[in-house]
KOLNU-434095 format. One record per atom (N, C-alpha, C): residue number from 1; residue in three letters; x negated, y negated, z. Coordinates in pm, whole numbers, plus 50000, padded with zeros to 5 digits. Last residue first. Layout:
# residues N
[NUM; "ALA"; [X; Y; Z]]
...
# end
This chain:
# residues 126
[126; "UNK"; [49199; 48445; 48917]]
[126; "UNK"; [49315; 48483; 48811]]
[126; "UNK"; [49269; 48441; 48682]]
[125; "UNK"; [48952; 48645; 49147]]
[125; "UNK"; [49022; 48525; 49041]]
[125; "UNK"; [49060; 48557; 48890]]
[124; "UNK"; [48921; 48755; 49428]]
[124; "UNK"; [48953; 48777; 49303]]
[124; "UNK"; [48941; 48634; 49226]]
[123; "UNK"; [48638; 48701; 49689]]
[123; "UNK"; [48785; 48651; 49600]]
[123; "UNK"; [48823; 48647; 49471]]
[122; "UNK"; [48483; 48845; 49891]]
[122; "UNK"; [48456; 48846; 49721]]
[122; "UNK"; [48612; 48806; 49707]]
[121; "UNK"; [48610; 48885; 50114]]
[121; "UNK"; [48511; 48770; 50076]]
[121; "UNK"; [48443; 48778; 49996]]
[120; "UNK"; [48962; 48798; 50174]]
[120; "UNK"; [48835; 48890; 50125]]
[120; "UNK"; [48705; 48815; 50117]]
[119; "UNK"; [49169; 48624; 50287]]
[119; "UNK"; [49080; 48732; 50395]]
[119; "UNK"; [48945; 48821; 50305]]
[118; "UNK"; [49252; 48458; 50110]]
[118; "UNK"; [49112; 48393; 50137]]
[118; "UNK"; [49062; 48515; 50288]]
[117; "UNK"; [49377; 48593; 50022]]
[117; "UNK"; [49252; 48620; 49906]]
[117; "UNK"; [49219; 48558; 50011]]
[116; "UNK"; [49663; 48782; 50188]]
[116; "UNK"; [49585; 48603; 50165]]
[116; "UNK"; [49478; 48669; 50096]]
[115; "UNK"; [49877; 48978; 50120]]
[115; "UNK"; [49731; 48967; 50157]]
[115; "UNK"; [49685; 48845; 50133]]
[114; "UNK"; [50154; 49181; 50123]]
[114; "UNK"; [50093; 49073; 50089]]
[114; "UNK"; [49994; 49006; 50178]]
[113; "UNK"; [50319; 49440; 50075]]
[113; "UNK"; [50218; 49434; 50134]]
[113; "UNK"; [50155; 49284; 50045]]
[112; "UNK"; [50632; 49631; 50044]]
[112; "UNK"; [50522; 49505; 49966]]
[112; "UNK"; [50457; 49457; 50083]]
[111; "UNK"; [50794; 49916; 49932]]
[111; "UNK"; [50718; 49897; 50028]]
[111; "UNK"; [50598; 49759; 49991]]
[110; "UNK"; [51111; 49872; 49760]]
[110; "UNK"; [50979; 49889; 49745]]
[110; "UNK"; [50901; 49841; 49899]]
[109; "UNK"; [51347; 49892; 49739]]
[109; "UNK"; [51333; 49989; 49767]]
[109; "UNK"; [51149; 50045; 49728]]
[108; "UNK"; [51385; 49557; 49792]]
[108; "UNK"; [51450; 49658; 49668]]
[108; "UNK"; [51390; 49785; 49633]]
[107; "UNK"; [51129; 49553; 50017]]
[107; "UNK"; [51254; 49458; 49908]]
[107; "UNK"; [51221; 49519; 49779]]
[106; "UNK"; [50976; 49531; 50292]]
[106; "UNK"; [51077; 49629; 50234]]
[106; "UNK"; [51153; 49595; 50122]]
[105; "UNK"; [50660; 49421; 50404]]
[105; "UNK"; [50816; 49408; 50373]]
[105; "UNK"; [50926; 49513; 50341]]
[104; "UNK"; [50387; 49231; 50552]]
[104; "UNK"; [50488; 49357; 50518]]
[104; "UNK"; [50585; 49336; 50501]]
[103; "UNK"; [50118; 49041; 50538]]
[103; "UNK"; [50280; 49063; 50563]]
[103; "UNK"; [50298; 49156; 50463]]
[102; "UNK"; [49785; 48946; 50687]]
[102; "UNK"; [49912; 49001; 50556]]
[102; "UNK"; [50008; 49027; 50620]]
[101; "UNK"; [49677; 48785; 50892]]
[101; "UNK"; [49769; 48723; 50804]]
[101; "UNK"; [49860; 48795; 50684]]
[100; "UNK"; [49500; 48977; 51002]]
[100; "UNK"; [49637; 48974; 51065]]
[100; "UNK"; [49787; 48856; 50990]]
[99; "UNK"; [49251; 49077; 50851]]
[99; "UNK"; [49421; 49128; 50802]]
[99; "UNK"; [49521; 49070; 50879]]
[98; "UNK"; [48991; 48934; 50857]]
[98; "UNK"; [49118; 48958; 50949]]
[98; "UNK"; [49235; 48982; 50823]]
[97; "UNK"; [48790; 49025; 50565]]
[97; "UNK"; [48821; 48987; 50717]]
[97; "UNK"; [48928; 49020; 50788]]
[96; "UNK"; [48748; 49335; 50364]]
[96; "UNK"; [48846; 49261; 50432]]
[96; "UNK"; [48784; 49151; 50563]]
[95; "UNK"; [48584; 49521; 50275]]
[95; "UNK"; [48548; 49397; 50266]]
[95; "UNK"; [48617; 49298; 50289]]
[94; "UNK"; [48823; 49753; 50217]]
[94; "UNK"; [48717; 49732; 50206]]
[94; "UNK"; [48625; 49592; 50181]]
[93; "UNK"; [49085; 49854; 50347]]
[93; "UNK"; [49063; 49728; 50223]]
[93; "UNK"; [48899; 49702; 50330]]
[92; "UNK"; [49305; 50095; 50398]]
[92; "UNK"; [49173; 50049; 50378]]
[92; "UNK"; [49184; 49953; 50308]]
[91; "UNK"; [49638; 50203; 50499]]
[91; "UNK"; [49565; 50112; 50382]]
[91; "UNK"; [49426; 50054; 50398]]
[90; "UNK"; [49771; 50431; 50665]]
[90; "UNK"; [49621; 50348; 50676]]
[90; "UNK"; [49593; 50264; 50567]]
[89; "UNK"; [50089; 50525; 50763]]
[89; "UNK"; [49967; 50509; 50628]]
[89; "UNK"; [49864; 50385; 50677]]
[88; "UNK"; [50392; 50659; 50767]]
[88; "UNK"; [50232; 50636; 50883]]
[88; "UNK"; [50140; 50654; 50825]]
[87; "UNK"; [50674; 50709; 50724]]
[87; "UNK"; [50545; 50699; 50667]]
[87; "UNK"; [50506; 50651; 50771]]
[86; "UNK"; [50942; 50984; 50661]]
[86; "UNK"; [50840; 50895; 50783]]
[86; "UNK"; [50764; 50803; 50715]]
[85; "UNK"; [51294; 51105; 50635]]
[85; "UNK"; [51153; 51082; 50579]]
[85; "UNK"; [51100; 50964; 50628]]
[84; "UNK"; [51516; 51337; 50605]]
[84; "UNK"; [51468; 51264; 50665]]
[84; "UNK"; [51307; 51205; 50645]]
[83; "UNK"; [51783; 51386; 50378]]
[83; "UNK"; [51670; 51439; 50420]]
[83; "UNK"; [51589; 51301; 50505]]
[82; "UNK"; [52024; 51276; 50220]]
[82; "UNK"; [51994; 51330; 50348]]
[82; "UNK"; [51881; 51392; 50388]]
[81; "UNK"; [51988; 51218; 49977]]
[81; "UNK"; [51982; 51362; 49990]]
[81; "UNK"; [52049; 51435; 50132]]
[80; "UNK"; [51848; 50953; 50019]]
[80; "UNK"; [52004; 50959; 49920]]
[80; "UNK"; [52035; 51114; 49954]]
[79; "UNK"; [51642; 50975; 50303]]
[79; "UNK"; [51728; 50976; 50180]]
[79; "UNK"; [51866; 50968; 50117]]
[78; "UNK"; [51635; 50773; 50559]]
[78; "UNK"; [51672; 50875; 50536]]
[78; "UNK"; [51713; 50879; 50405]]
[77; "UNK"; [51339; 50693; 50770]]
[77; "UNK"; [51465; 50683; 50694]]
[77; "UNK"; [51546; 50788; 50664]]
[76; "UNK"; [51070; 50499; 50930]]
[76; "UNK"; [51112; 50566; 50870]]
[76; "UNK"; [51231; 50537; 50819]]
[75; "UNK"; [50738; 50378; 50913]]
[75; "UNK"; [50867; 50340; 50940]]
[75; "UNK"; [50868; 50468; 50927]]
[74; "UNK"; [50404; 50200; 50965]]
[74; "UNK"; [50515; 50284; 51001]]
[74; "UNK"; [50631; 50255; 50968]]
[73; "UNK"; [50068; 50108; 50807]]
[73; "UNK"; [50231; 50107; 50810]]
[73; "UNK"; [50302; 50206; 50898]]
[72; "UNK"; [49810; 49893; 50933]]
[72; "UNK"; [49828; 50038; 50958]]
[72; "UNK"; [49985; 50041; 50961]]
[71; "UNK"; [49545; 49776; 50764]]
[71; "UNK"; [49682; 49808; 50784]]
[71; "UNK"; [49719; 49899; 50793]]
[70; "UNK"; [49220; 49806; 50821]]
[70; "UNK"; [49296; 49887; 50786]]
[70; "UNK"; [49430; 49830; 50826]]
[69; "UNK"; [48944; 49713; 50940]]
[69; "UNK"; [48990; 49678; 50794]]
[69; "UNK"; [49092; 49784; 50752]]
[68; "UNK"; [49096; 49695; 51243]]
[68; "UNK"; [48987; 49666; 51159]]
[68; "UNK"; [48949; 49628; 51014]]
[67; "UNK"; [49390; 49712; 51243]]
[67; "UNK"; [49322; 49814; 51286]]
[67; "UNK"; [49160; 49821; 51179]]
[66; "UNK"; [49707; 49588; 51211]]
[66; "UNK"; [49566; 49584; 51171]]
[66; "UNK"; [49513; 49677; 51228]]
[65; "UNK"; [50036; 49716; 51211]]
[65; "UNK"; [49952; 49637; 51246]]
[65; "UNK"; [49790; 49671; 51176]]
[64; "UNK"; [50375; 49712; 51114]]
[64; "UNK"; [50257; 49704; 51091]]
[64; "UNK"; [50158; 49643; 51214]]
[63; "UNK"; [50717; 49880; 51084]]
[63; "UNK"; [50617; 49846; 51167]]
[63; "UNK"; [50464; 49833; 51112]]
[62; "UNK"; [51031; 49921; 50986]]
[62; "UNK"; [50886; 49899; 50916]]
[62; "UNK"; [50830; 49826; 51027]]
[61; "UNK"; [51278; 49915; 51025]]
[61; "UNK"; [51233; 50035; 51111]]
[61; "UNK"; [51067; 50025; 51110]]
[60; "UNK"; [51434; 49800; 50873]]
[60; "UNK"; [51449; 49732; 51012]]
[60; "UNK"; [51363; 49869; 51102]]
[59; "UNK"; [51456; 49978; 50658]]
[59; "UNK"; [51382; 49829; 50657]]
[59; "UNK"; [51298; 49817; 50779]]
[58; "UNK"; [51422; 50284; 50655]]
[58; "UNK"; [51519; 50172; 50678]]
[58; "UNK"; [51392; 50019; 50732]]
[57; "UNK"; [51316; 50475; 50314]]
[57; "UNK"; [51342; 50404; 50435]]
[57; "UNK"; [51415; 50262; 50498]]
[56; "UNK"; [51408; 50524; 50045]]
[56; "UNK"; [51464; 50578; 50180]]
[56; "UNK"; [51423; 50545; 50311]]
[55; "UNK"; [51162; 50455; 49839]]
[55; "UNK"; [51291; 50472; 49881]]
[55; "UNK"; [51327; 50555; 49980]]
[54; "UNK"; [50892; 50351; 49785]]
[54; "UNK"; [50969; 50434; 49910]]
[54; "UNK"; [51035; 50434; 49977]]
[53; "UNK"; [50656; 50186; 49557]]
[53; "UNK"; [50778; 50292; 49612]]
[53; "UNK"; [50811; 50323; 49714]]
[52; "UNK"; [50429; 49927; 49674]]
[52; "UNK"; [50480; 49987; 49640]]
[52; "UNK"; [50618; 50146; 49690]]
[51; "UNK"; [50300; 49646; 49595]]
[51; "UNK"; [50463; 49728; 49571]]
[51; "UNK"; [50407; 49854; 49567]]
[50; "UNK"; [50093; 49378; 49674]]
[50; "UNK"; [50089; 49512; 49606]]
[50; "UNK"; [50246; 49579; 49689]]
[49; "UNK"; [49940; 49095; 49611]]
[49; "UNK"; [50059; 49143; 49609]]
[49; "UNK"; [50072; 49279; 49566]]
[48; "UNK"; [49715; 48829; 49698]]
[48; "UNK"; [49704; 48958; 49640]]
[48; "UNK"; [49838; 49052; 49715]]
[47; "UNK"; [49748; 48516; 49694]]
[47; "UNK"; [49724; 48580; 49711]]
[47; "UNK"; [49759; 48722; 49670]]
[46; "UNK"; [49695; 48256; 49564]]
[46; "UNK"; [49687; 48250; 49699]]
[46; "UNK"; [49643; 48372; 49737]]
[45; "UNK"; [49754; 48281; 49291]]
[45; "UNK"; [49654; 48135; 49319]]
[45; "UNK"; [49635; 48202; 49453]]
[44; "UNK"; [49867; 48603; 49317]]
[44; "UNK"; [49887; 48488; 49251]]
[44; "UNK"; [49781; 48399; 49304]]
[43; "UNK"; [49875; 48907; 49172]]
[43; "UNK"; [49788; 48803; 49273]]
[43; "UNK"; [49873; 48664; 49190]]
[42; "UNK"; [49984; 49267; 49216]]
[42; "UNK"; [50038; 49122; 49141]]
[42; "UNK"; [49921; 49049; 49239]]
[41; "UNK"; [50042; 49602; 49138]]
[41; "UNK"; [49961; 49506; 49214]]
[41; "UNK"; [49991; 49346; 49136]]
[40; "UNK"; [50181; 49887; 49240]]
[40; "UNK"; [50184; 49801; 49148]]
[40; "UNK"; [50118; 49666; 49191]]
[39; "UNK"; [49936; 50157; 49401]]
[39; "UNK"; [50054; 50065; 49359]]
[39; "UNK"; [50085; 49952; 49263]]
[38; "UNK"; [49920; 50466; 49399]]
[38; "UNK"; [49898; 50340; 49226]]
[38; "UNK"; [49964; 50274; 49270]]
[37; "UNK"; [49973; 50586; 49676]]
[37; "UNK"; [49881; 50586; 49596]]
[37; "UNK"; [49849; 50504; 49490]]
[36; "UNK"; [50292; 50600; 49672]]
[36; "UNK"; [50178; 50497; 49766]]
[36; "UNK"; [50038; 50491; 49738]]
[35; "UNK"; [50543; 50636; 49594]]
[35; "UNK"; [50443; 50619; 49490]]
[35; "UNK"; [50350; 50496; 49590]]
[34; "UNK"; [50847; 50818; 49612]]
[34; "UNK"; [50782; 50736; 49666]]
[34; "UNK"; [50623; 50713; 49602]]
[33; "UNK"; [51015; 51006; 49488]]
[33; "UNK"; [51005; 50887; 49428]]
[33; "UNK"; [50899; 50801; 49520]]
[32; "UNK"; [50999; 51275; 49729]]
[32; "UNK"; [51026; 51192; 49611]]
[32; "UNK"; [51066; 51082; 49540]]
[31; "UNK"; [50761; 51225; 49998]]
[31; "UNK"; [50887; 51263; 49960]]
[31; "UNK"; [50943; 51181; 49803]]
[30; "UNK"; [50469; 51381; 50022]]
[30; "UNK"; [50533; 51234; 50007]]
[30; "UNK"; [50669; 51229; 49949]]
[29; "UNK"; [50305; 51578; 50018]]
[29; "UNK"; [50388; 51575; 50120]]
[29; "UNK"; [50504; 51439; 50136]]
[28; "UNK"; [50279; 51769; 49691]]
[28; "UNK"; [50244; 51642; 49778]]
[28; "UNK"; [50373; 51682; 49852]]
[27; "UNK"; [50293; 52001; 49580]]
[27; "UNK"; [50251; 52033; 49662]]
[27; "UNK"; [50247; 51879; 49772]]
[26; "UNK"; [50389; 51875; 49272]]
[26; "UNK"; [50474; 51991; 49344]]
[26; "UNK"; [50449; 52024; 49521]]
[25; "UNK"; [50174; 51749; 49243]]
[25; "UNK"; [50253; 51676; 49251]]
[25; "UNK"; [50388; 51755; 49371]]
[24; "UNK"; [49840; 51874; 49397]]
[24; "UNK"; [49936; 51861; 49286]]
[24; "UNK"; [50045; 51839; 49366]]
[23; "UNK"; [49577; 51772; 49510]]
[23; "UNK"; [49710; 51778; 49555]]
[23; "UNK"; [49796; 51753; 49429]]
[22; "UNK"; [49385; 51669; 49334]]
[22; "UNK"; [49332; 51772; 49431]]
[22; "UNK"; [49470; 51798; 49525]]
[21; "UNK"; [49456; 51489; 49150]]
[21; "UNK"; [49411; 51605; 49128]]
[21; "UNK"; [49440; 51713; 49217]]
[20; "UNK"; [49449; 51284; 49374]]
[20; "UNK"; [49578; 51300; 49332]]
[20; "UNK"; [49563; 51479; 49268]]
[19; "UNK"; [49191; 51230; 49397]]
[19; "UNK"; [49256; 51255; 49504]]
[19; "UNK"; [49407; 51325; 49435]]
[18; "UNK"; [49107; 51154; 49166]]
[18; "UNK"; [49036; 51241; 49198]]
[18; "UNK"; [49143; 51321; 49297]]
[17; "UNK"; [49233; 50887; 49139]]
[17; "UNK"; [49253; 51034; 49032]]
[17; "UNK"; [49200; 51159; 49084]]
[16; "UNK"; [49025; 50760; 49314]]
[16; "UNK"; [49201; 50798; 49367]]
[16; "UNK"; [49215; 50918; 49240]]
[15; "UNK"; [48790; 50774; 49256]]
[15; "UNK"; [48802; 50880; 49371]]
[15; "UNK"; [48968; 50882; 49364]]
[14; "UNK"; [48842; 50670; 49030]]
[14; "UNK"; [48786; 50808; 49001]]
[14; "UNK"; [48823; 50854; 49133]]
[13; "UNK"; [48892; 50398; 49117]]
[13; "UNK"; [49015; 50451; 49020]]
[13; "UNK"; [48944; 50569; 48999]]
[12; "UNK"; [48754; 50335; 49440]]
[12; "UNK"; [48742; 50341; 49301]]
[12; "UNK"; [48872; 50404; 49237]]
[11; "UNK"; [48924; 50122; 49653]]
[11; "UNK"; [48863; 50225; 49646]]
[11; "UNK"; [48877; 50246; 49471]]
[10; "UNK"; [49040; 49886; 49713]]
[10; "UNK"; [49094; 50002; 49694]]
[10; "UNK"; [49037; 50174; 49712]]
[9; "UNK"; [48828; 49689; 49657]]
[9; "UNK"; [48891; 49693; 49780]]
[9; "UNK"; [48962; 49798; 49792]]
[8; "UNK"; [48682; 49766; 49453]]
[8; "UNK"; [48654; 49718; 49560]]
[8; "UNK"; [48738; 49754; 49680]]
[7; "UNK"; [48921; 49774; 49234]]
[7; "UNK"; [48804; 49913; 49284]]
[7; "UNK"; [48726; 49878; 49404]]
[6; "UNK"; [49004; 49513; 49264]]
[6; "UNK"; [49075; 49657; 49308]]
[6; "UNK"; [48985; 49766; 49361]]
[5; "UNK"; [48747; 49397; 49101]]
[5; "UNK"; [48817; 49392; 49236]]
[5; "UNK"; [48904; 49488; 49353]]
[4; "UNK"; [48794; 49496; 48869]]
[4; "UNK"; [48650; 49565; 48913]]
[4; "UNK"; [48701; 49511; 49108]]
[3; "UNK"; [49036; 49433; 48774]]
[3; "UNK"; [48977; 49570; 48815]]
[3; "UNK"; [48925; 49582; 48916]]
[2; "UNK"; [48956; 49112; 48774]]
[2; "UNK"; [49046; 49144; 48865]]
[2; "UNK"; [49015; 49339; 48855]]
[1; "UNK"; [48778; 49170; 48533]]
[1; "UNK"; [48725; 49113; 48655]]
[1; "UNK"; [48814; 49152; 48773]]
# end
């Protein structure tokens, strides 16, 4: 049940495989270890919790806002390597009301995005 949710709001698990396919790993522009595509997803009673990867950026640099049914992330950083690295990502959520209640974060070198259930209006359940 919770899946068939994801695929909702995510977008299907064929179009993301699909997507990933079509940009091999060697060729992605997403600097290494970072993992924004599968994130790790948690809900609790309230609400829907997704992690994920990307190490090297600086916390205090993470900027969000809404943009219809889209969170829209910025930051940047700098690797363990020294190399310099951005993000500027659209998260769709399909069938979203107001996003202006999710919160963004940065904790323990994960990018966490937390979503009230009561902005969807098909509400998962645990």
């Amino acid at each position: 049940m919770f899946v068939g949710f994801l695929k909702k709001v995510l977008g299907t698990t064929d179009a993301m495989a699909e997507a990933r396919k079509a940009v091999p790993a060697s060729e992605s522009s997403a600097p290494h270890g970072w993992n924004l595509t599968s994130p790790d997803v948690e809900q609790t009673d309230s609400e829907v919790i997704l992690r994920m990867a990307a190490p090297g950026l600086d916390p205090s640099s993470l900027e969000s806002s809404v943009d219809g049914d889209a969170l829209v992330l910025k930051a940047h950083g700098t690797t363990d390597t020294g190399s310099r690295v951005s993000l500027n990502e659209r998260l769709k959520f399909s069938g979203a009301g107001d996003l202006s209640a999710a919160s963004v974060s940065f904790e323990d070198g994960k990018l966490v995005v937390r979503i009230p259930k009561s902005t969807f209006t098909n509400q998962p359940t645990t």
